[in-house]
SEVEXMI-181520 format. One record per residue (C-alpha): residue in one letter; y, z, x. Coordinates in nm, 3 decimals, always signed. Example, Ala and Ser with C-alpha at 12.3 -4.5 7.8 and 13.67 -1.06 7.14 Angstrom:
2
+---+---------+---------+---------+
| r |      py |      pz |      px |
+---+---------+---------+---------+
| A |  -0.450 |  +0.780 |  +1.230 |
| S |  -0.106 |  +0.714 |  +1.367 |
+---+---------+---------+---------+
//
This chain:
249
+---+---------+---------+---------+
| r |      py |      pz |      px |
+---+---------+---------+---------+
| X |  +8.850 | +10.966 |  +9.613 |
| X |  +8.949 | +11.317 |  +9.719 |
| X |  +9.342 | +11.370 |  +9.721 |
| X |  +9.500 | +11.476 | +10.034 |
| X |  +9.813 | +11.704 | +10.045 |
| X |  +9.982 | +11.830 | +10.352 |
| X | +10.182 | +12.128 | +10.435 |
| X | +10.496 | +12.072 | +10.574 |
| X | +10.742 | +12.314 | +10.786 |
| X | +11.001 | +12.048 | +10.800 |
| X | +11.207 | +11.742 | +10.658 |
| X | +11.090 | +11.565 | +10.998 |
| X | +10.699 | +11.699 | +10.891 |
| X | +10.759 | +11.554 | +10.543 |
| X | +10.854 | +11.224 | +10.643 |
| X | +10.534 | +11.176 | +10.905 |
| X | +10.352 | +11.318 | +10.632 |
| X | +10.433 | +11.039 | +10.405 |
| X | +10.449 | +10.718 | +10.653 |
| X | +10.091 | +10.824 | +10.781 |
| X |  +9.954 | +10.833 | +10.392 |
| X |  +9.922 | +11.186 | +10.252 |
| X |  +9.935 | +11.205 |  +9.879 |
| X | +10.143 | +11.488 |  +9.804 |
| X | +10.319 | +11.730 | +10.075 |
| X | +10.331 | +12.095 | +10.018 |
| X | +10.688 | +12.215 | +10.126 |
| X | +10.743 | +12.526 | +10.338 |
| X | +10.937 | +12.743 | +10.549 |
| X | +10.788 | +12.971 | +10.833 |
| X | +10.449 | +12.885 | +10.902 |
| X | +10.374 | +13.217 | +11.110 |
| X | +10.422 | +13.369 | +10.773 |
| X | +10.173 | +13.144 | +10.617 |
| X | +10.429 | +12.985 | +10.434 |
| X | +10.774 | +13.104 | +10.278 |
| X | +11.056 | +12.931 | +10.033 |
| X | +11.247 | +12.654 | +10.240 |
| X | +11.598 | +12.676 | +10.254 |
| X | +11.849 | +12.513 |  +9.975 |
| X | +11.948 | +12.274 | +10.281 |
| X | +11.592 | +12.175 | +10.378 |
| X | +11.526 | +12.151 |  +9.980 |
| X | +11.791 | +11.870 |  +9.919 |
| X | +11.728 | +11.679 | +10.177 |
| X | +11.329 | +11.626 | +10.177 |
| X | +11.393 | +11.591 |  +9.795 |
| X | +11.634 | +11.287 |  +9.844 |
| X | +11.439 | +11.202 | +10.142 |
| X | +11.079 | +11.141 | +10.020 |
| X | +10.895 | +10.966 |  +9.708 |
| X | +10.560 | +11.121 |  +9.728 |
| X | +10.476 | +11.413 |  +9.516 |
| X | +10.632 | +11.715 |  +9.651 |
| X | +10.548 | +12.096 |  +9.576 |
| X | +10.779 | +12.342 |  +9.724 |
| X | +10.593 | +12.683 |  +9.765 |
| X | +10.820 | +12.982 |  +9.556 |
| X | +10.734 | +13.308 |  +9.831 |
| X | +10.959 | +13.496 |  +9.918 |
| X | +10.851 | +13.693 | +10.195 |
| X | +10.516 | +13.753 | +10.379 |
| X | +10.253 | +14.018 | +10.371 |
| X | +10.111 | +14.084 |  +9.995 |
| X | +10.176 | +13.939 |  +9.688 |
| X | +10.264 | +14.181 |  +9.477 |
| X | +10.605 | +14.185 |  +9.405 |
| X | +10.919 | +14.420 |  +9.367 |
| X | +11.174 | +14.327 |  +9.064 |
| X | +11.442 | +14.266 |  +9.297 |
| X | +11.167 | +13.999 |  +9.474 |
| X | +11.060 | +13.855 |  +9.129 |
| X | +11.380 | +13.801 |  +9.044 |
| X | +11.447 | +13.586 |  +9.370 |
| X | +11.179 | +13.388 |  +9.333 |
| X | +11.297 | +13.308 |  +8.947 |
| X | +11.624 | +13.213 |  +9.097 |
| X | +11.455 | +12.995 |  +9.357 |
| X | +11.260 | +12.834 |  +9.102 |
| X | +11.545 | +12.723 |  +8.863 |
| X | +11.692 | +12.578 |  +9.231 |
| X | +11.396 | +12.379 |  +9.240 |
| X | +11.343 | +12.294 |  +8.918 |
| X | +11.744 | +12.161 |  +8.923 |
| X | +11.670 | +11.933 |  +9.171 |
| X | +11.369 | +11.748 |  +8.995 |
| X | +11.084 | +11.876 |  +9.200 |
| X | +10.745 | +11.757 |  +9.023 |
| X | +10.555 | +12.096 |  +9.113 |
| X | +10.541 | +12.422 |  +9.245 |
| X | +10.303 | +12.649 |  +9.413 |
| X | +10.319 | +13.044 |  +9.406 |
| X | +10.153 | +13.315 |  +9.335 |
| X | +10.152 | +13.613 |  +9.183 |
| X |  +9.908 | +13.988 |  +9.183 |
| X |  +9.935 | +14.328 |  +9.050 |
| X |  +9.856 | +14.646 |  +9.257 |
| X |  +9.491 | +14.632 |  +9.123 |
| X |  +9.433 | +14.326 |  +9.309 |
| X |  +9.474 | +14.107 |  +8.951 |
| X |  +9.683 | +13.791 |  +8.814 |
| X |  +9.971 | +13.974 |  +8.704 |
| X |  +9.969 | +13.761 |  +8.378 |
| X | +10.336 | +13.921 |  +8.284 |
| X | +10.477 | +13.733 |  +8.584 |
| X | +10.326 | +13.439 |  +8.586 |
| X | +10.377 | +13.342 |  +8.201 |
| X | +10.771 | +13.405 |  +8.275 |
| X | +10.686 | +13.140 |  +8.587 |
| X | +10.552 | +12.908 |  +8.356 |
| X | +10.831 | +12.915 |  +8.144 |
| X | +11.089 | +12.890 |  +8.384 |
| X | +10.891 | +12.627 |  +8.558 |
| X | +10.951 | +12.397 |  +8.253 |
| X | +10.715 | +12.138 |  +8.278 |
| X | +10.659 | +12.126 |  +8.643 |
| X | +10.289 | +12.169 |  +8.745 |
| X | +10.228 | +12.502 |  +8.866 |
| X |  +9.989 | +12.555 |  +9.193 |
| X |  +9.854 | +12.915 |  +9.254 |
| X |  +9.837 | +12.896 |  +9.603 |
| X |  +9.592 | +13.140 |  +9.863 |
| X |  +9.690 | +13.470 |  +9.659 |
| X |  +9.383 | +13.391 |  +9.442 |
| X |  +9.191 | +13.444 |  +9.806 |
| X |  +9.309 | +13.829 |  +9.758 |
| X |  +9.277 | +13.865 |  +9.416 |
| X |  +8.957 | +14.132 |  +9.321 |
| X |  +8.758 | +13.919 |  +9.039 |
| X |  +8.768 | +13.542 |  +9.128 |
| X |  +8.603 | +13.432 |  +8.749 |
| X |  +8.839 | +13.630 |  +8.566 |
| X |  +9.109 | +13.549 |  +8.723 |
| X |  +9.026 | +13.141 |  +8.709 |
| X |  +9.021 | +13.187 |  +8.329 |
| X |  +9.352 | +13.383 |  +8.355 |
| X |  +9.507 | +13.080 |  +8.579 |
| X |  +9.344 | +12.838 |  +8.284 |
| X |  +9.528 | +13.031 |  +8.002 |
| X |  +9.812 | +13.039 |  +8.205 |
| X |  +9.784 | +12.655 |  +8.219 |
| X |  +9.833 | +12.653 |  +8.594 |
| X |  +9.751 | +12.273 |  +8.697 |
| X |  +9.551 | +12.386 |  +9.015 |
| X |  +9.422 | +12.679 |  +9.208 |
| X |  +9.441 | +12.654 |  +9.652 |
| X |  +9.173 | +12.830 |  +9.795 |
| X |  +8.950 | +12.909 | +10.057 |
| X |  +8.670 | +13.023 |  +9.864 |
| X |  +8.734 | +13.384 |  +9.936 |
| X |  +8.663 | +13.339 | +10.262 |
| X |  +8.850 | +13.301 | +10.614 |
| X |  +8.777 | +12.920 | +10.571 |
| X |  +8.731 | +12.635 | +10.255 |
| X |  +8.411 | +12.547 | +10.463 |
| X |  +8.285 | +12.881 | +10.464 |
| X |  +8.390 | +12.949 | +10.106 |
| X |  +8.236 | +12.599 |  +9.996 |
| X |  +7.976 | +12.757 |  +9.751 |
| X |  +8.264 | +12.952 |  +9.548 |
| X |  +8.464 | +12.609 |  +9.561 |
| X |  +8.184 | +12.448 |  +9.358 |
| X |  +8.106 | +12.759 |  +9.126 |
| X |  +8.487 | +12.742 |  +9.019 |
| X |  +8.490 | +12.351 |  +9.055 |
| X |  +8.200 | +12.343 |  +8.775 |
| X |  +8.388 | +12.558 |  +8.530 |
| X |  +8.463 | +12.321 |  +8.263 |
| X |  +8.811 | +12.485 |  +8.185 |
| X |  +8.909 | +12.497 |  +8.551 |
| X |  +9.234 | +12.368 |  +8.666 |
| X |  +9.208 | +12.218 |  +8.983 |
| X |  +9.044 | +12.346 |  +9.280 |
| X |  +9.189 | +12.234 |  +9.576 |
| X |  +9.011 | +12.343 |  +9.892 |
| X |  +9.266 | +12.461 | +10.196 |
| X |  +9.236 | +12.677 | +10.532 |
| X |  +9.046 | +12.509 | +10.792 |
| X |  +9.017 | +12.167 | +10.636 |
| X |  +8.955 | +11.919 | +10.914 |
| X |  +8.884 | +11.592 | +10.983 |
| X |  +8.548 | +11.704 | +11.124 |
| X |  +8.470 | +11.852 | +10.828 |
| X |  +8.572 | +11.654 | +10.505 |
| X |  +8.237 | +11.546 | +10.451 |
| X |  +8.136 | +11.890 | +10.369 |
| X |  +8.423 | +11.876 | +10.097 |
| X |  +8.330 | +11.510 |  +9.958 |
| X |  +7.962 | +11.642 |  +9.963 |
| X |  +8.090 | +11.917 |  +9.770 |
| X |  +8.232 | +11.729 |  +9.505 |
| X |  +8.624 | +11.884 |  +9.581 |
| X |  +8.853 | +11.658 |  +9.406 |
| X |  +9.168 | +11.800 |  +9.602 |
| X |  +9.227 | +11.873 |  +9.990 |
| X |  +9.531 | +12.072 | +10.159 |
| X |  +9.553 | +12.031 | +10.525 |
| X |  +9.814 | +12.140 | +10.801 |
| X |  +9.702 | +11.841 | +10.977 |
| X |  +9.908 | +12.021 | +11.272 |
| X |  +9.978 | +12.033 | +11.637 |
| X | +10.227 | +12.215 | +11.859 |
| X | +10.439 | +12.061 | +12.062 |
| X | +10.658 | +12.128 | +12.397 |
| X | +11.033 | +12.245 | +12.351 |
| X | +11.265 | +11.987 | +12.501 |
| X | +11.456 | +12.184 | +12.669 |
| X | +11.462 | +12.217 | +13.045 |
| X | +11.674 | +12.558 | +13.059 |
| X | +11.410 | +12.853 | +12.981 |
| X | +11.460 | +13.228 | +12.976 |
| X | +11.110 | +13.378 | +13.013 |
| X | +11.316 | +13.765 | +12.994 |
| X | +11.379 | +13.724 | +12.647 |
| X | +11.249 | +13.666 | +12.257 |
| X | +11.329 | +13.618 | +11.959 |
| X | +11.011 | +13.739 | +11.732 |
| X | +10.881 | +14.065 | +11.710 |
| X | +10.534 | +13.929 | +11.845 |
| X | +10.546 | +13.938 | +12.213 |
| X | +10.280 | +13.639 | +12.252 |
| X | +10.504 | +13.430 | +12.043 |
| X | +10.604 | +13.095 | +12.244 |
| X | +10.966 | +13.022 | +12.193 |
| X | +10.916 | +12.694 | +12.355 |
| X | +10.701 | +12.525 | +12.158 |
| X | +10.705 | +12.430 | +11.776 |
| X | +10.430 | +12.315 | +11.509 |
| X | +10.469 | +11.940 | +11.381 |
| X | +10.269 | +11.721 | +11.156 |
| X | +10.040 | +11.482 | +11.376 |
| X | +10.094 | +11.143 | +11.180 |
| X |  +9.759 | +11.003 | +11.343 |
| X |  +9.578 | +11.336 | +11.238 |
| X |  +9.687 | +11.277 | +10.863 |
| X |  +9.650 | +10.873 | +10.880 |
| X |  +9.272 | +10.925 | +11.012 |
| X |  +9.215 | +11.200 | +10.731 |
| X |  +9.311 | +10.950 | +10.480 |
| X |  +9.126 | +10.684 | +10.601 |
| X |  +8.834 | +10.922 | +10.589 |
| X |  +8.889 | +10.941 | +10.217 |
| X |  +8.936 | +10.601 | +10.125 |
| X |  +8.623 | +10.438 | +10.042 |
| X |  +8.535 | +10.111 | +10.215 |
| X |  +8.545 |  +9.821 | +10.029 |
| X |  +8.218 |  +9.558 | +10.077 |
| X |  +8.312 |  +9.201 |  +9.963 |
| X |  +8.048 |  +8.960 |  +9.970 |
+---+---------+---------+---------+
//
């Protein structure tokens, strides 16, 4: 049966991720970034708040991943933060200016990770040499590798997921952008053994009070009054779809 993890944006996400069945929660700040470092506040709390498996991501901004010193060093201090407060895992990622692992950083990530199981999240999507860098990521002893595939969906990128899937020194490969509902039979046809899903919906501000005059992103077509959430029923019937039926005679 195919593990499901969700991302979260939230502690409220986290929760509905867990009551409606999800296996392991990815935690996260700032989903129009594709995902940043929560903050210390949002750490504690999911951490005292939910028992599932929980992997906060370690990014410190958005755009590329290839880092400055003064960034590296942030995300070294964010991972001893999480590390303190007895998170299981981690995902992050890490690439030089060519477009490679940049092995330098990530064996000081290990280290400082100190037992926690490592994810390389979507940075392996932009890396330049897939192969090489999935036996870099298995020296490294990353525990698994999110990814598309290379491609703007896992669906699309399906025939890289099994290429790196049948790699017998492989960590992990756990397929994420795009995975649906409607579509996890491609993945369980595929033979992924790990699924990362947003399983998300936006929803309506509650307030009644509006000011249409002003903003507060850069992006113009941004709507202030609405928010993404976790859909609980989206997740639950995801699971479900994992779970193999039981015949009793």
């Amino acid at each position: 049966m195919a593990l499901l993890e969700i991302c979260c944006y939230s502690l409220a996400c986290a929760i509905t991720a867990e009551r409606a069945g999800a296996d392991r929660i990815e935690l996260c700040a700032a989903p129009a970034e594709g995902g940043l470092t929560p903050s210390p506040g949002t750490l504690k709390r999911v951490r005292e708040s939910v028992k599932i498996p929980v992997h906060p991501i370690i990014r410190p901004r958005g755009g590329d991943f290839c880092y400055t010193d003064a960034e590296f060093e942030v995300m070294l201090d964010d991972i001893a933060f999480v590390r303190e407060l007895g998170y299981p895992g981690l995902v992050t990622g890490v690439l030089n200016e060519e477009g490679d692992v940049d092995i330098p950083r990530m064996q000081k990530i290990i280290y400082a990770s100190q037992g926690m199981a490592v994810t390389f999240h979507r940075a392996f999507d932009m890396c330049a040499n897939p192969m090489k860098a999935l036996e870099e990521l298995a020296d490294l002893g990353v525990a698994r590798i999110l990814t598309s595939g290379q491609q703007p969906t896992a669906e699309q990128g399906l025939s890289l997921l099994r290429e790196l899937k049948a790699q017998s020194r492989a960590p992990i490969i756990m397929a994420g952008a795009g995975v649906r509902l409607s579509n996890l039979g491609a993945f369980i046809a595929g033979g992924v053994d790990e699924l990362h899903s947003s399983a998300g919906v936006q929803v309506a501000s509650p307030m009644r009070y509006r000011n249409a005059n002003v903003s507060m992103s850069s992006d113009a077509r941004t709507d202030e009054y609405s928010r993404y959430v976790v859909d609980g029923a989206m997740v639950a019937a995801m699971k479900a779809a994992l779970t193999p039926t039981r015949h009793f005679s």
